[in-house]
Each structure stands twice: as C-alpha cells, then as structure tokens.
PyMOL CGO cylinders between C-alpha atoms (Angstrom):
from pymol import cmd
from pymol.cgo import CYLINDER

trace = [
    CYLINDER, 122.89, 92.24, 83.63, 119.64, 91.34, 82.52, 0.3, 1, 1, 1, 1, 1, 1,
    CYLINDER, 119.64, 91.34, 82.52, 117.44, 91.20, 79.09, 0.3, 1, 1, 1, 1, 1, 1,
    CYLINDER, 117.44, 91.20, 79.09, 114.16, 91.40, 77.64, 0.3, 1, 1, 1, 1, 1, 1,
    CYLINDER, 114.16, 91.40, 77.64, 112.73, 88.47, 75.63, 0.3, 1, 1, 1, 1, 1, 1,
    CYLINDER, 112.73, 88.47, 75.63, 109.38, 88.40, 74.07, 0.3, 1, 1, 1, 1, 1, 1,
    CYLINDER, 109.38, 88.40, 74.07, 106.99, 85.85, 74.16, 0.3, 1, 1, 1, 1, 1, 1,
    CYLINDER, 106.99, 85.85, 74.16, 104.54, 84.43, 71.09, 0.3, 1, 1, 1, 1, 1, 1,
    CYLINDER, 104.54, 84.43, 71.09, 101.75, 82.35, 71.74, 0.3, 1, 1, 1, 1, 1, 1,
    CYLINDER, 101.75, 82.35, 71.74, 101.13, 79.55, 69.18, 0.3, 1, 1, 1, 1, 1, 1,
    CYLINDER, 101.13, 79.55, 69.18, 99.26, 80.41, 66.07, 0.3, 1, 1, 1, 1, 1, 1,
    CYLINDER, 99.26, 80.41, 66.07, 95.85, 78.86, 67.58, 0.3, 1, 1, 1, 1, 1, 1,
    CYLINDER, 95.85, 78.86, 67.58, 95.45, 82.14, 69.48, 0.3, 1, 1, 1, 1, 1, 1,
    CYLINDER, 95.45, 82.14, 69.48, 94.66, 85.16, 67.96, 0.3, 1, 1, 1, 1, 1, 1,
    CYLINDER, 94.66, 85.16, 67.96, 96.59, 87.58, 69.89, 0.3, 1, 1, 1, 1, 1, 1,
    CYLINDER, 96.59, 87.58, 69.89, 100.49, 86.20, 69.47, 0.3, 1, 1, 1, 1, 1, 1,
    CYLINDER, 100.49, 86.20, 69.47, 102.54, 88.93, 70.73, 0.3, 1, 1, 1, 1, 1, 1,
    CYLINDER, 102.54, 88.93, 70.73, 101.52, 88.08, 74.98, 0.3, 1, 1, 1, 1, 1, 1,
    CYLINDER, 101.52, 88.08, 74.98, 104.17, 89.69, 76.82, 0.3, 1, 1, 1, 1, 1, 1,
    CYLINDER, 104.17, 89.69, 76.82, 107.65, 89.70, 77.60, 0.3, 1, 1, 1, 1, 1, 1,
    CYLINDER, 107.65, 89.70, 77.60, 110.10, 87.70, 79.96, 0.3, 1, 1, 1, 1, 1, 1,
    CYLINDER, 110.10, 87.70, 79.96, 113.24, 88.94, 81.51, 0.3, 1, 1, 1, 1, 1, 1,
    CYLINDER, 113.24, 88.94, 81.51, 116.50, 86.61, 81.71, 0.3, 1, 1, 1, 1, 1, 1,
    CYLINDER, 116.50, 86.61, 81.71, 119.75, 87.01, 82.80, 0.3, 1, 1, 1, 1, 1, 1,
    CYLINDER, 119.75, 87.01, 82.80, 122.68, 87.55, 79.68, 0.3, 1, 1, 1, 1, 1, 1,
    CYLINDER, 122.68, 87.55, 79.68, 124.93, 84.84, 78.54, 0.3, 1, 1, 1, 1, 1, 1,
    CYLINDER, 124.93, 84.84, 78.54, 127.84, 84.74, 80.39, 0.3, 1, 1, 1, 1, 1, 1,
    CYLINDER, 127.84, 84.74, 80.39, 130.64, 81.78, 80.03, 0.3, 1, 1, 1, 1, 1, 1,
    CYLINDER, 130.64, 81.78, 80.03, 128.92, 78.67, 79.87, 0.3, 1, 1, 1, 1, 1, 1,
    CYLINDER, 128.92, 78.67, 79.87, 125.16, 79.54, 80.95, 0.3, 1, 1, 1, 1, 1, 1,
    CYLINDER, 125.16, 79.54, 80.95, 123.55, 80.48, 77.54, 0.3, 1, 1, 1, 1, 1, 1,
    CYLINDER, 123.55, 80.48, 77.54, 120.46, 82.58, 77.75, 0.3, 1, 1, 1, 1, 1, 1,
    CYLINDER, 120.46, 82.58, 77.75, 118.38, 81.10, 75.73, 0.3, 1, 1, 1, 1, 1, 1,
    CYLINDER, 118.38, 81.10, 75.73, 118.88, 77.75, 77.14, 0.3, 1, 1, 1, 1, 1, 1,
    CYLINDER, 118.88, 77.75, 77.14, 117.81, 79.20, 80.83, 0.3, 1, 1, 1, 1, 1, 1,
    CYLINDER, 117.81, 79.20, 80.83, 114.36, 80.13, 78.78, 0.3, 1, 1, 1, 1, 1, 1,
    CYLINDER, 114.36, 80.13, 78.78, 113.48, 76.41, 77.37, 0.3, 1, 1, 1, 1, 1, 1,
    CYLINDER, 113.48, 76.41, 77.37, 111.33, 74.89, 79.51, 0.3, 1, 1, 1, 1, 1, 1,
    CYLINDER, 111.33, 74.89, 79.51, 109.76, 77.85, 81.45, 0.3, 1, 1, 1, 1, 1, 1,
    CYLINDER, 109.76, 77.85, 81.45, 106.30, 78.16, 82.09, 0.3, 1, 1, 1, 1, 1, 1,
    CYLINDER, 106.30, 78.16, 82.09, 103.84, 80.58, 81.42, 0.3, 1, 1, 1, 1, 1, 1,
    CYLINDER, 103.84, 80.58, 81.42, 100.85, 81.21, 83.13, 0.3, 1, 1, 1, 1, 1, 1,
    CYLINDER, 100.85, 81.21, 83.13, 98.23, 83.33, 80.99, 0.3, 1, 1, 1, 1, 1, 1,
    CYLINDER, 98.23, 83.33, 80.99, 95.00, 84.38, 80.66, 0.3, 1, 1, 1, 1, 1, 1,
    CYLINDER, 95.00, 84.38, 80.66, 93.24, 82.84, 78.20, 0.3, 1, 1, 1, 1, 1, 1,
    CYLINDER, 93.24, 82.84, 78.20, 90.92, 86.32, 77.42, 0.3, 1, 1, 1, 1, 1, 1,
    CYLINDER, 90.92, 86.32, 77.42, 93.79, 88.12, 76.69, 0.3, 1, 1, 1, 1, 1, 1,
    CYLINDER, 93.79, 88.12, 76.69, 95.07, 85.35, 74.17, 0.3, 1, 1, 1, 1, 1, 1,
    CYLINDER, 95.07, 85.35, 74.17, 91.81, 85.09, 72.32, 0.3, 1, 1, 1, 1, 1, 1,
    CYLINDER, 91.81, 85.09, 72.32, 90.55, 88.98, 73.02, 0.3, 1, 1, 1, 1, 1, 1,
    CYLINDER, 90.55, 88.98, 73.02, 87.06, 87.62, 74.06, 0.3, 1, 1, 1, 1, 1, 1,
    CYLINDER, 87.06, 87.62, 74.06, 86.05, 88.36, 77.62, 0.3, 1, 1, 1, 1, 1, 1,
    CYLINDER, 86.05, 88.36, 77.62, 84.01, 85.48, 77.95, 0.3, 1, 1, 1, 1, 1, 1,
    CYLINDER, 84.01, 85.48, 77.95, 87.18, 83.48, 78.63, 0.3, 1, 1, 1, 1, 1, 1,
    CYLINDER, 87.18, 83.48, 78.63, 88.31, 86.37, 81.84, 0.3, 1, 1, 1, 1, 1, 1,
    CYLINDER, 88.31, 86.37, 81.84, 88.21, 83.15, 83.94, 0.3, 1, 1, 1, 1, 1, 1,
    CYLINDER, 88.21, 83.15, 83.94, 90.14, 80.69, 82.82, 0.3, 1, 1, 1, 1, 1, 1,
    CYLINDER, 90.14, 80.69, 82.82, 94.21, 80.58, 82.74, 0.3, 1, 1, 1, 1, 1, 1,
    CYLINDER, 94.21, 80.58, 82.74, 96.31, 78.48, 80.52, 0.3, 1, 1, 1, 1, 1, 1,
    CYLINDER, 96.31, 78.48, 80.52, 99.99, 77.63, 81.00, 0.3, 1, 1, 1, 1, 1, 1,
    CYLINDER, 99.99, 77.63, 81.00, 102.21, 77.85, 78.30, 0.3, 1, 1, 1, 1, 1, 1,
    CYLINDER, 102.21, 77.85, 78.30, 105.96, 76.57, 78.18, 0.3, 1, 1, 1, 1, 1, 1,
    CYLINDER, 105.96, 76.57, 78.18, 108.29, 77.99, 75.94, 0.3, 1, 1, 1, 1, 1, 1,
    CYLINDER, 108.29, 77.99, 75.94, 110.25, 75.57, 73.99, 0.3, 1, 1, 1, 1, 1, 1,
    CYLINDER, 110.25, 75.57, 73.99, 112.55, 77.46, 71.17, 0.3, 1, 1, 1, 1, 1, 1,
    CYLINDER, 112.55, 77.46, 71.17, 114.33, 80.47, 71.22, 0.3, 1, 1, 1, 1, 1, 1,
    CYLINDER, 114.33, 80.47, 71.22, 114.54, 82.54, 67.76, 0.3, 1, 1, 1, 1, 1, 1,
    CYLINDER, 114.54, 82.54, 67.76, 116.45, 85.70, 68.22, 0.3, 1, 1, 1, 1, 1, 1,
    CYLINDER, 116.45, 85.70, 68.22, 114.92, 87.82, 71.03, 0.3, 1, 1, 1, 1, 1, 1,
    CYLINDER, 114.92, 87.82, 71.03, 111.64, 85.82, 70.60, 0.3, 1, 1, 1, 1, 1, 1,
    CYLINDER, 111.64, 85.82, 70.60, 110.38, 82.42, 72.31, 0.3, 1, 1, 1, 1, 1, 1,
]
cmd.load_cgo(trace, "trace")
C-alpha cells in the first residue's frame, strides 16, 4: 500500500505547493517518512517562480523534513 505526500518548495519561491510524491506506508521497522529524507527533486524552475522566462532551466530540490503529510 502506497501514499501521497506533498511537496513545498522553500519560501524563496513563490509558488510553494510543487507537487506531490508517492511512498510506500510504514510497515514494522521502515518508517515512511524516513524513506522520503534525502530524495531528490528535479523541477522546473518556471513553474516555481510562475515566470516563463525561466521554462529552461531545472533545479533539484532534496527534501529534508517530514511534517505530517508534507515535506
């Protein structure tokens, strides 16, 4: 079984709410949230700034803490 995390993007960005990341459920000793921390992100960095200028350039994010059902 399988869930749904969502992902914000640091404050410097104006668009935090970037997408969503699926992850298996905790189950004995694996612990969700610890198979998030460390993952990376690759992004666009038009979408994270909502200026089209930026279409071609990516940025990589890594997610680091998990609050709740958002990292």
């Amino acid at each position: 079984k399988k869930e749904w995390y969502d992902i914000k993007a640091p404050s410097v960005f104006s668009t935090r709410q970037c997408g969503k990341t699926l992850v298996s459920r905790t189950q004995g000793t694996k612990i969700a949230s610890e198979q998030l921390k460390g993952r990376v992100l690759e992004l666009n960095l038009a979408d994270l700034n909502n200026d089209e200028d930026q279409a071609s350039k990516k940025i990589k994010l890594c997610i680091e803490e998990v609050q709740g059902r958002n990292c």
